[in-house]
C-alpha positions as CSV (number, residue, x, y, z in Angstrom):
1,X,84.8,137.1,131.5
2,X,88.4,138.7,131.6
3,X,90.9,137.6,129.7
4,X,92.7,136.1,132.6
5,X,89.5,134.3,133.1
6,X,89.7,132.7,129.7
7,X,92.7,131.7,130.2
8,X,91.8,129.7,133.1
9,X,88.7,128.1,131.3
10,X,91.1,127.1,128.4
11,X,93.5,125.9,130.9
12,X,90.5,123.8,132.5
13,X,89.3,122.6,128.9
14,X,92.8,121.6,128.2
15,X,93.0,119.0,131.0
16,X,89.7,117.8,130.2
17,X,91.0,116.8,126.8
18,X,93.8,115.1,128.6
19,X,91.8,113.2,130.3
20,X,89.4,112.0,128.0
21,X,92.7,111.1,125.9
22,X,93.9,109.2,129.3
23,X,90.8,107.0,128.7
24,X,90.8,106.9,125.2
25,X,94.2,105.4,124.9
26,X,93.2,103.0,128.1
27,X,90.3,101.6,125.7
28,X,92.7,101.1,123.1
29,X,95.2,99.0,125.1
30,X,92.2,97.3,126.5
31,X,91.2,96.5,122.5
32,X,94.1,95.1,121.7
33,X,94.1,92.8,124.2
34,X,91.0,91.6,122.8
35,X,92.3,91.2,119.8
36,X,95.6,89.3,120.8
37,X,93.1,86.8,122.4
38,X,91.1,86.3,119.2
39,X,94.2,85.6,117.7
40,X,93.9,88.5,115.5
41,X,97.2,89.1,113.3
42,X,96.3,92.5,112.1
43,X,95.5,95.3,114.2
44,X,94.7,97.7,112.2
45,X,90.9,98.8,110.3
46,X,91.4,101.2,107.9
47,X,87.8,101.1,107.2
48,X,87.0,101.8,110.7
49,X,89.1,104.7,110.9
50,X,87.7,106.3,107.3
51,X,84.2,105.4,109.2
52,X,85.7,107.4,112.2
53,X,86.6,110.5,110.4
54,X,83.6,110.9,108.0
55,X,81.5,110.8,110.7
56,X,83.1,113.0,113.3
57,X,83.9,115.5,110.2
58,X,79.8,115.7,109.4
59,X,79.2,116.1,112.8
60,X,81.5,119.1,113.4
61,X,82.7,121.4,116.5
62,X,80.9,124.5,115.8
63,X,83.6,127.1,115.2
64,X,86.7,124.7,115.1
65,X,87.1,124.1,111.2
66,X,85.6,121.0,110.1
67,X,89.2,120.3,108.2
68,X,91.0,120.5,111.3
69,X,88.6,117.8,113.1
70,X,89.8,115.3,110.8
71,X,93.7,116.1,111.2
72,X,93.1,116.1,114.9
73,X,91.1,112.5,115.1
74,X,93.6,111.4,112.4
75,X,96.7,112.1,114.8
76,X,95.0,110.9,118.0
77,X,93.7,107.4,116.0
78,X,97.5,106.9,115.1
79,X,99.0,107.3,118.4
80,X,96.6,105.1,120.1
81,X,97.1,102.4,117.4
82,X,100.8,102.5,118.0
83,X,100.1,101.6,122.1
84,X,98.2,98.4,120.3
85,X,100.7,97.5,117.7
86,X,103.0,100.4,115.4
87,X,102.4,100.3,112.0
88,X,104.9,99.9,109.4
89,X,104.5,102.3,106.3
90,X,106.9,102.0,103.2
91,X,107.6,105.2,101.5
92,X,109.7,106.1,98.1
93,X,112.5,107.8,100.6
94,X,114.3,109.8,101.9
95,X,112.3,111.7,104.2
96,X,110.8,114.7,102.9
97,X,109.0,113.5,99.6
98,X,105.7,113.8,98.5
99,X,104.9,110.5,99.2
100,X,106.1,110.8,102.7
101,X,104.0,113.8,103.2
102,X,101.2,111.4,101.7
103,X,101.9,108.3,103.9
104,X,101.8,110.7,107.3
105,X,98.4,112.0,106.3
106,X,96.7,109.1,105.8
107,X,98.9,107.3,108.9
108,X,99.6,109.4,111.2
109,X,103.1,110.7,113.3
110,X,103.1,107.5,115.5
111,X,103.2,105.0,112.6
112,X,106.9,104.0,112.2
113,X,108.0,104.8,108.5
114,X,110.4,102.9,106.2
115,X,112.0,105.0,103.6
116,X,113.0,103.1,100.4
117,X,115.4,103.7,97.5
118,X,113.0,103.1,94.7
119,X,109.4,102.3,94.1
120,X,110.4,98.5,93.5
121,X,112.2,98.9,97.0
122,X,108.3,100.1,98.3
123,X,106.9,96.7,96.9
124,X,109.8,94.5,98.1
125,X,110.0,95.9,101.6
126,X,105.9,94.9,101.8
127,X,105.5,91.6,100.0
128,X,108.5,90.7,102.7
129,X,106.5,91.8,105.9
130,X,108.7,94.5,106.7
131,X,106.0,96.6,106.4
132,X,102.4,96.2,106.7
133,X,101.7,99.2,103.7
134,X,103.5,101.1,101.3
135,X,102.7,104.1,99.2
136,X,103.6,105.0,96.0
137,X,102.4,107.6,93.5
138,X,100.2,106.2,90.7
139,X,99.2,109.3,88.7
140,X,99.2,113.4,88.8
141,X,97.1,115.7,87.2
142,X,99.7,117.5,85.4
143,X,101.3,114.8,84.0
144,X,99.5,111.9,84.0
145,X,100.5,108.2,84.8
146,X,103.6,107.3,86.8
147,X,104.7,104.2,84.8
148,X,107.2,103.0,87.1
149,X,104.8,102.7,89.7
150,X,102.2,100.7,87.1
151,X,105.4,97.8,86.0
152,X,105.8,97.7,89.4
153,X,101.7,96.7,90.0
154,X,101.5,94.3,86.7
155,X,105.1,92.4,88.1
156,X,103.9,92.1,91.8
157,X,101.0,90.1,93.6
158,X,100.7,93.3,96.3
159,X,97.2,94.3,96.1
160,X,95.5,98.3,96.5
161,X,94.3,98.5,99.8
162,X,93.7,102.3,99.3
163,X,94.0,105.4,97.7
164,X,94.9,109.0,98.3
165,X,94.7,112.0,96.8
166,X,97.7,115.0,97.7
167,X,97.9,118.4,97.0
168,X,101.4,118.5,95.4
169,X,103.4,122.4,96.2
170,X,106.8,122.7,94.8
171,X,109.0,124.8,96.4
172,X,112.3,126.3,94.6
173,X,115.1,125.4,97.8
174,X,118.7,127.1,97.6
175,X,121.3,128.2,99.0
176,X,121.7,130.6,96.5
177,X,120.5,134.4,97.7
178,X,118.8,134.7,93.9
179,X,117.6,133.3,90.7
180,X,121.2,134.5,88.8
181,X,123.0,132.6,90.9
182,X,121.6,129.0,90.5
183,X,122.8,126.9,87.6
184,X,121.5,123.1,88.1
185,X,118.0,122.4,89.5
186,X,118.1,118.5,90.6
187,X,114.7,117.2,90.9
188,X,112.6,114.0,90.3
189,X,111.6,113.8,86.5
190,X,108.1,114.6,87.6
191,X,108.5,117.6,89.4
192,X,110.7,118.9,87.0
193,X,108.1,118.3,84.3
194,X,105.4,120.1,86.6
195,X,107.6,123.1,87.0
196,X,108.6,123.4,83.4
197,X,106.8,127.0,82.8
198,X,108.1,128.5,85.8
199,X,111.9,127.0,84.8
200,X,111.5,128.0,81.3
201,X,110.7,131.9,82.6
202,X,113.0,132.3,85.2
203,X,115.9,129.8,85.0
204,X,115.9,129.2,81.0
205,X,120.0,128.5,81.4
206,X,119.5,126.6,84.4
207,X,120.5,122.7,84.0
208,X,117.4,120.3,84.9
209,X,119.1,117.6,86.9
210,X,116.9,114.4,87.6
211,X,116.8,112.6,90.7
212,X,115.1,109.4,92.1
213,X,112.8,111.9,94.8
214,X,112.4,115.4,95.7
215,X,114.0,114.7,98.8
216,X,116.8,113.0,97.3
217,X,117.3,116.4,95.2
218,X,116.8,118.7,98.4
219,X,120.1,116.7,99.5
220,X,121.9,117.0,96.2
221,X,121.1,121.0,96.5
222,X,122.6,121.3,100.0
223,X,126.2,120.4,99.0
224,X,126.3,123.0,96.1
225,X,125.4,126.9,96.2
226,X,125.0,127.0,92.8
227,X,122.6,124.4,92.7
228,X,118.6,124.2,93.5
229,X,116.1,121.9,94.3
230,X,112.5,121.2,93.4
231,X,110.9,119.8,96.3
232,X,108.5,119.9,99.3
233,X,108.6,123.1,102.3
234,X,109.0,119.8,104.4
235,X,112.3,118.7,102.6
236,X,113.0,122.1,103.2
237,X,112.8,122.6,106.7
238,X,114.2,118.7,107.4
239,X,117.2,119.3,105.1
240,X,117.8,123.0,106.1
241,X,117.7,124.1,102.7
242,X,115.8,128.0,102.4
243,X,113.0,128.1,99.9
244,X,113.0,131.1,97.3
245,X,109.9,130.9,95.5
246,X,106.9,128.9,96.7
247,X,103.9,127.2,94.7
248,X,106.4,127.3,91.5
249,X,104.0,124.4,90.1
250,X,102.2,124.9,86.5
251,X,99.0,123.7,87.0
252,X,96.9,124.9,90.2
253,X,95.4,122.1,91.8
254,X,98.3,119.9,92.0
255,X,96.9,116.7,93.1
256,X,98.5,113.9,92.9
257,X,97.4,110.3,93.8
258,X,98.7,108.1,95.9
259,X,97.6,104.1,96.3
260,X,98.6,101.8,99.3
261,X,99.8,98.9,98.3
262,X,99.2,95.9,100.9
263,X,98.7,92.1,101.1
264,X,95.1,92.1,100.6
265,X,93.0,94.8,99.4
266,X,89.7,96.3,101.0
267,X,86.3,95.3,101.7
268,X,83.1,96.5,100.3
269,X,82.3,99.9,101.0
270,X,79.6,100.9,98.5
271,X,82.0,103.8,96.9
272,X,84.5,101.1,95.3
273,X,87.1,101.5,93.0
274,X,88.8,98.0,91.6
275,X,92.2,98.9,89.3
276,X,93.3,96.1,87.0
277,X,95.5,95.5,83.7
278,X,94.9,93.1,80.9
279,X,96.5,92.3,77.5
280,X,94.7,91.5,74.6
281,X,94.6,88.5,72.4
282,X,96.8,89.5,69.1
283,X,93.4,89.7,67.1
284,X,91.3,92.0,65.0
285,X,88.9,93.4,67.4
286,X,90.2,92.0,70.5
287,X,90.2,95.3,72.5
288,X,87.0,96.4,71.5
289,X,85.2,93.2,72.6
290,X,87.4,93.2,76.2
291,X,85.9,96.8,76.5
292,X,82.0,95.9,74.9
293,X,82.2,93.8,78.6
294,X,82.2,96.7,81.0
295,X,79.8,98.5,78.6
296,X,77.3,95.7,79.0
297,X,77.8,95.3,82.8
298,X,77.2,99.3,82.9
299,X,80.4,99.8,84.7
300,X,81.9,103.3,84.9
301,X,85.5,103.3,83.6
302,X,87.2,106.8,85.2
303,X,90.6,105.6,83.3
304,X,92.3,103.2,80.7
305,X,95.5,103.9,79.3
306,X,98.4,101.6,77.3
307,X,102.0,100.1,78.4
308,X,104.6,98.6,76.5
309,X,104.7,94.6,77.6
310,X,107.8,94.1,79.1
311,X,107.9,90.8,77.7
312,X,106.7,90.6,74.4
313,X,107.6,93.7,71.9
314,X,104.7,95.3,70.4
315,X,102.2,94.6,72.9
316,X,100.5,96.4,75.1
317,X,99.0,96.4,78.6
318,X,95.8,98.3,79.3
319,X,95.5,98.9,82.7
320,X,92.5,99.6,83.7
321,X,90.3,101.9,86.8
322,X,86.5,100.9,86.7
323,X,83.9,102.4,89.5
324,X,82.5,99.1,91.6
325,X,84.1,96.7,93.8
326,X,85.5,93.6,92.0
327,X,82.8,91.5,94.0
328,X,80.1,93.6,93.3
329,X,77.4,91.9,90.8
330,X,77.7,92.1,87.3
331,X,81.2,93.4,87.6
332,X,82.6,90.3,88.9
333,X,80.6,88.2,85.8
334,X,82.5,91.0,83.8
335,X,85.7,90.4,85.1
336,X,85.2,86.6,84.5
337,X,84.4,86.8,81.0
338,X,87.9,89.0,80.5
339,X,89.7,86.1,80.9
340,X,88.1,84.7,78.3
341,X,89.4,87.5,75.8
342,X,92.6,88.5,77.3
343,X,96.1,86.8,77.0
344,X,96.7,88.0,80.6
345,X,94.1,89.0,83.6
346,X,95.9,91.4,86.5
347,X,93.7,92.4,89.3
348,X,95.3,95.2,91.3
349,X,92.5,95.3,93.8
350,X,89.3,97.2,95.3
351,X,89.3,99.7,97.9
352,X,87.2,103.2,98.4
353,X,87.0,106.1,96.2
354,X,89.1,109.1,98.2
355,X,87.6,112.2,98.3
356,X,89.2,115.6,96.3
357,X,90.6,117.6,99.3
C-alpha cells in the first residue's frame, strides 16, 4: 500500500474507534441508569476497573506497547464514569504535585480534582463528602515514612481503599539561565532530602527553602530569578517555570507510594494488604507478645515502624503493614487477640497489593 493509502486506512481505523467509543459511552449512561434505580449511592468499582486493566494489559494489541493499553483503557474508563457520575479526588495541592500526578493516574482526566492546603485538609475535605477519595503520600524509598501523613491515619476514621506506587522525577525549575545564578531552592522537605547529593555538588551555597508541596515551591520560584524549585516537569509546564537539570533525584527508582484514603476500604481480592497501628501496654514484653501473634497466624509483615503518641510522652505507636486481608482467616483471629495486648487497636484498612511499575 502507498503511503497515501495508509493514511486512509488509519483514517478509516480512527472512526472505527469513534464509534465503538460512541457505544461504549452509550452503555455507560445506560449503567448508570441501572444503578440510580437500584438505588445505588456509589458509582464507582475500583475493583472492576483494576479487573479491567489487568486483563486487557495480559491480553495485549500486538505491536502497541502493553504499557500504553493500560493508560489508554485508564483514560477512556474515566471519561465514561464522569457521563455516570464525576468523581471527586482530594489531592495535597496546588496543582502540579506528585500527588496530583498520582491521583490522575490512578483516576483519570475526567475525574474533577480538589486541591488541598495540607494533608489534614486531604482527610477533612473526604470524611465531609466533598470528595469521594483523597490521596496522600505514605512512604518513599529514599526516605522512608511520611509521618504527617501516618498522625493524620491514627487521628482519623478514613479508611485505605487503595494504594499506588509513583515514580518520583525531580526536576531543577528556574528562571535563572545557570547554576551560579540561583541562590534559594524552595521545595517540600522531602524532595529536598531526595535531592540532597545533587544540591550538595552543584548548589553547595544555595539556601534549601521548605515548602508545604512541590507545586507550592514551583510558584515560590516564579516570583524570584534568583530562586529555584524542586519539583515535577508538570509543575513546570503548568507554572511556566523552564527546567535546567532533569532526574536530579539520588536514588534511581524513585518510587513513592501513594494510599487512597476513602469511607470504606476494599473488598477481598486475594493479593491483600491491611495497614493498621497499635500501642502497646506499658509492660515488659508487651511488644514482643503483640508481634509473637502475626508469627503464629503466619502472616507476612512487609513493614513496622515507631511514632511518638501524640498524647502520652514516651510512648509509641507501631503502625503496622501485614500481607492478607483483615477478613481473611487466621488474620482476623490475630487481629482479635491484639486487642487483648494493646492499649489502643487502629485499623487503617485492606485493599490490593499495587504492582512496581
Amino acid at each position: 500500500m502507498s503511503l497515501e493509502e495508509l493514511r486512509r486506512r488509519i483514517d478509516e481505523l480512527d472512526n472505527a474507534i469513534l464509534a465503538l467509543l460512541e457505544e461504549r459511552a452509550d452503555v455507560a449512561l445506560r449503567i448508570a441508569a441501572a444503578k440510580t434505580s437500584a438505588g445505588a449511592t456509589s458509582f464507582h468499582d475500583p475493583e472492576r476497573e483494576r479487573e479491567i486493566l489487568d486483563r486487557l494489559e495480559a491480553r495485549g494489541a500486538g505491536a502497541f506497547p502493553r504499557s500504553a493499553i493500560r493508560a489508554v483503557f485508564r483514560e477512556i474508563m474515566s471519561a465514561c464514569l464522569s457521563l455516570e457520575k464525576p468523581l471527586r479526588v482530594a489531592f495535597l495541592g496546588p496543582e502540579g504535585t506528585f500527588s496530583h500526578i498520582a491521583a490522575r493516574g490512578a483516576f483519570g482526566s475526567a475525574a474533577l480534582y480538589e486541591p488541598a492546603l495540607s494533608l489534614d485538609d486531604v482527610f477533612e475535605i473526604v470524611r465531609r463528602g466533598d470528595a469521594e477519595y483523597g490521596v496522600v503520600p505514605i512512604e518513599s524509598l529514599a526516605e522512608g515514612s511520611v509521618d504527617s501523613t501516618l498522625d493524620a491515619l491514627w487521628r482519623s476514621d478514613l479508611q485505605i481503599r487503595m494504594e499506588l506506587l509513583q515514580e518520583v522525577s525531580h526536576c531543577l525549575l528556574t528562571l535563572a539561565p545557570e547554576l551560579a545564578k540561583i541562590e534559594k531552592v524552595y521545595s517540600h522537605p522531602q524532595a529536598l532530602a531526595q535531592c540532597r547529593s545533587f544540591l550538595t555538588r552543584h548548589l553547595p551555597s544555595a539556601q534549601a527553602i521548605p515548602t508545604a508541596s512541590t507545586a507550592r515551591a514551583a510558584q515560590e520560584a516564579l516570583a524570584d530569578a534568583s530562586a529555584a524549585a524542586i519539583a515535577s516537569k508538570l509543575a513546570g509546564e503548568l507554572y511556566g517555570l523552564p527546567c535546567l537539570r532533569e532526574s536530579i533525584q539520588d536514588r534511581r527508582p524513585n518510587l513513592t507510594r501513594f494510599v487512597v484514603v476513602a469511607k470504606s476500604d476494599a473488598p477481598r481480592t486475594g493479593e491483600d494488604k491491611t495497614s493498621l497501628a497499635f500501642s502497646t501496654k506499658n509492660e515488659v514484653g508487651a511488644l514482643r507478645r503483640v508481634l509473637s501473634i502475626f508469627e503464629d497466624a503466619n502472616i507476612d509483615l512487609s513493614r513496622i515502624e515507631s511514632r511518638p503518641h501524640e498524647k502520652n510522652p514516651w510512648e509509641y505507636v507501631f503502625f503496622v503493614d501485614a500481607h492478607a486481608h483483615r477478613l481473611d482467616e487466621p488474620f482476623a483471629t490475630a487481629i482479635e487477640k491484639l486487642a487483648a495486648h494493646c492499649s489502643a487497636l487502629r485499623i487503617f484498612g485492606s485493599y490490593p497489593r499495587a504492582r512496581t511499575p
